[in-house]
C-alpha positions as CSV (number, residue, x, y, z in Angstrom):
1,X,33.5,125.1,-19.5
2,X,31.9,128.2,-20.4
3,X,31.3,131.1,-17.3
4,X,27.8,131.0,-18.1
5,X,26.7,127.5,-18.2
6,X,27.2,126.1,-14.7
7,X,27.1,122.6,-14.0
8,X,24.8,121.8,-11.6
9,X,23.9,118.3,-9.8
10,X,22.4,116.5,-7.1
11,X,24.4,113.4,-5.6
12,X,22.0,111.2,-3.3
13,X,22.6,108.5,-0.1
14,X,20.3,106.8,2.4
15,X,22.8,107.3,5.8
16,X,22.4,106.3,8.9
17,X,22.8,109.7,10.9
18,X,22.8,113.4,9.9
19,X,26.5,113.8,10.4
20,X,28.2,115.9,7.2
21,X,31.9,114.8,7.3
22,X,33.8,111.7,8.9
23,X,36.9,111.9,8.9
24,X,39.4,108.6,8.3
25,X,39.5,106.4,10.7
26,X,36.6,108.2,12.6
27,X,34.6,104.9,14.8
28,X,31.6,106.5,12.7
29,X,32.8,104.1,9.5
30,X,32.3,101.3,11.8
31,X,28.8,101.4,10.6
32,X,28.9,101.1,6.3
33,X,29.4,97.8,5.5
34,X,26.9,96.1,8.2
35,X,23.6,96.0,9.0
36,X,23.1,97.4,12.9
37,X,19.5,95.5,12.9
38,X,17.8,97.4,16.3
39,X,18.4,101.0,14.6
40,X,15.4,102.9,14.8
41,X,14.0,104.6,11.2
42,X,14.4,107.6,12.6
43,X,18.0,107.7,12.8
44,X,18.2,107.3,8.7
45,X,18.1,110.1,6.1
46,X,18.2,110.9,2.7
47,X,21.2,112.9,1.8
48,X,21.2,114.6,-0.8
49,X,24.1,117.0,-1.6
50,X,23.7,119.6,-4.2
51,X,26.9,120.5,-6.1
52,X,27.9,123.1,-8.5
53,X,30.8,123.8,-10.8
54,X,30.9,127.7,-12.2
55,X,33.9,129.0,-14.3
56,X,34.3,132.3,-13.1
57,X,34.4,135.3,-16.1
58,X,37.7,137.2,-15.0
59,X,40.3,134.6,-13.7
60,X,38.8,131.5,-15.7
61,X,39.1,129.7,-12.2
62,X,36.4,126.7,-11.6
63,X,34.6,127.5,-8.1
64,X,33.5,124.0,-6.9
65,X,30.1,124.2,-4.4
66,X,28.0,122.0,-2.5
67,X,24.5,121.9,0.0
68,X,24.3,118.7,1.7
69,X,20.7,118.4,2.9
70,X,19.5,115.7,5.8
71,X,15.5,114.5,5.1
72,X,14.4,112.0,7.7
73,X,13.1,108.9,6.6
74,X,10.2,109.5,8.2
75,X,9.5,112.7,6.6
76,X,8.3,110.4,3.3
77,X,5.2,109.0,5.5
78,X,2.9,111.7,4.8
79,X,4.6,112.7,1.3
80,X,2.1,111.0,-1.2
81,X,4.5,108.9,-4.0
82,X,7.6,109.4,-2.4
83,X,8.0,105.9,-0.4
84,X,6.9,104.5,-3.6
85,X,9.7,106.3,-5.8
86,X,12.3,105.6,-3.1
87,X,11.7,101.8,-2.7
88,X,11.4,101.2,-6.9
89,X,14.9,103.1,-6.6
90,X,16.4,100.6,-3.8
91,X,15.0,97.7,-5.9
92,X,15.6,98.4,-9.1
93,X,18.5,100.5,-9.2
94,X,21.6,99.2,-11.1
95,X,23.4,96.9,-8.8
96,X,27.0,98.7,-9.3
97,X,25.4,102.0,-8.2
98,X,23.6,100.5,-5.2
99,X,26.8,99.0,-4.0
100,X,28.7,102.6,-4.5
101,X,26.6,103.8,-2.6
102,X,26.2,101.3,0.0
103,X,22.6,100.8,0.3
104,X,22.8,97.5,1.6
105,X,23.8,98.4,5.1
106,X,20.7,100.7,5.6
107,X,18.1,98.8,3.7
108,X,17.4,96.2,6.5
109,X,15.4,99.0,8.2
110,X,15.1,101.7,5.1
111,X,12.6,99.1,3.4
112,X,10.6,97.9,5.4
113,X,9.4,101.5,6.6
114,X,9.4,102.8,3.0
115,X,7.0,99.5,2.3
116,X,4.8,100.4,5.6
117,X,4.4,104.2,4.5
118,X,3.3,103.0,1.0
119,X,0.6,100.6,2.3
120,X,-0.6,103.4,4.4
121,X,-1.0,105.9,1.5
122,X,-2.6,103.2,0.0
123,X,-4.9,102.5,2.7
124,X,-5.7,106.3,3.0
125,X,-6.1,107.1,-1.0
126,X,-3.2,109.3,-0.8
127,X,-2.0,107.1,-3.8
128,X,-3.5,105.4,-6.7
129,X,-3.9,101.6,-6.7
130,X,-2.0,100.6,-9.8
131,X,0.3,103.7,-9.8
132,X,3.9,102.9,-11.6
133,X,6.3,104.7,-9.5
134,X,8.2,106.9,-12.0
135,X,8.9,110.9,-11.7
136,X,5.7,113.4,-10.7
137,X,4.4,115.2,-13.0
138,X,5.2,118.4,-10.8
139,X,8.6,117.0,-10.2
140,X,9.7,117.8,-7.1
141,X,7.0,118.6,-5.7
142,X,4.5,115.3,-4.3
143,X,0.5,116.0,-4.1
144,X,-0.1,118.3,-0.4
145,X,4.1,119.1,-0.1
146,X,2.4,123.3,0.3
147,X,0.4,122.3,3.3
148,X,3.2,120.5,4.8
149,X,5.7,123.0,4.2
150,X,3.4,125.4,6.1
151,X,2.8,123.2,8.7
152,X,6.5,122.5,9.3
153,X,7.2,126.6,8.8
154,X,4.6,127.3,11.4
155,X,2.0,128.9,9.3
């Protein structure tokens, strides 16, 4: 691994809860492997933890780094494509990687929402009719994500 080339990555999860780290045996695993079918939406999230490897130049040592960042479902309502992308992801993905990451026990509620937000963008020509879900053009960023960063920042 050479010093200048880091490896960089992004490793994603739909979670019920924002909580970082559970330790073993922690009553918080009671929830993967079920479905708990009166959860609100907004308790789900996308988690998405950035990770890094970098060789560093004088002791040749690999510095392992990660970000974990929590987006609430129901951020994605007002983020044109996005419910779109998400649910072609859920239904589509290769069933070995859904299982690893354990989709099944949020996509009683996940779904559903994801499908509502879509018909709504629909509805309000936020997307286009026959639109294939597949990556932006601007990848990451969705059609209005500027004003709705400066709404959120309190511009």
């Amino acid at each position: 691994m050479p010093t200048d080339k880091p490896i960089k990555r992004g490793s994603w999860a739909f979670q019920l809860g924002d909580i970082l780290f559970v330790p073993p045996g922690d009553s918080y695993n009671q929830n993967y492997g079920i479905q708990l079918p009166d959860t609100d939406i907004s308790h789900y999230y996308l988690r998405v933890d950035y990770q890094t490897l970098r060789r560093l130049p004088l002791s040749g040592a690999i510095v392992f780094n990660f970000k974990a960042l929590f987006t609430p479902i129901t951020s994605f309502r007002d983020e044109p494509y996005i419910p779109s992308i998400a649910l072609k992801v859920l239904r589509e993905g290769k069933r070995n990687l859904m299982e690893h990451k354990d989709t099944w026990h949020t996509e009683h509620v996940v779904i559903p929402a994801l499908e509502a937000y879509e018909r709504e963008q629909l509805e309000k020509g936020l997307i286009v009719k026959d639109w294939e879900p597949c990556t932006l053009d601007e990848y990451p960023w969705f059609p209005g994500w500027e004003e709705k960063w400066h709404r959120e920042q309190g511009f």
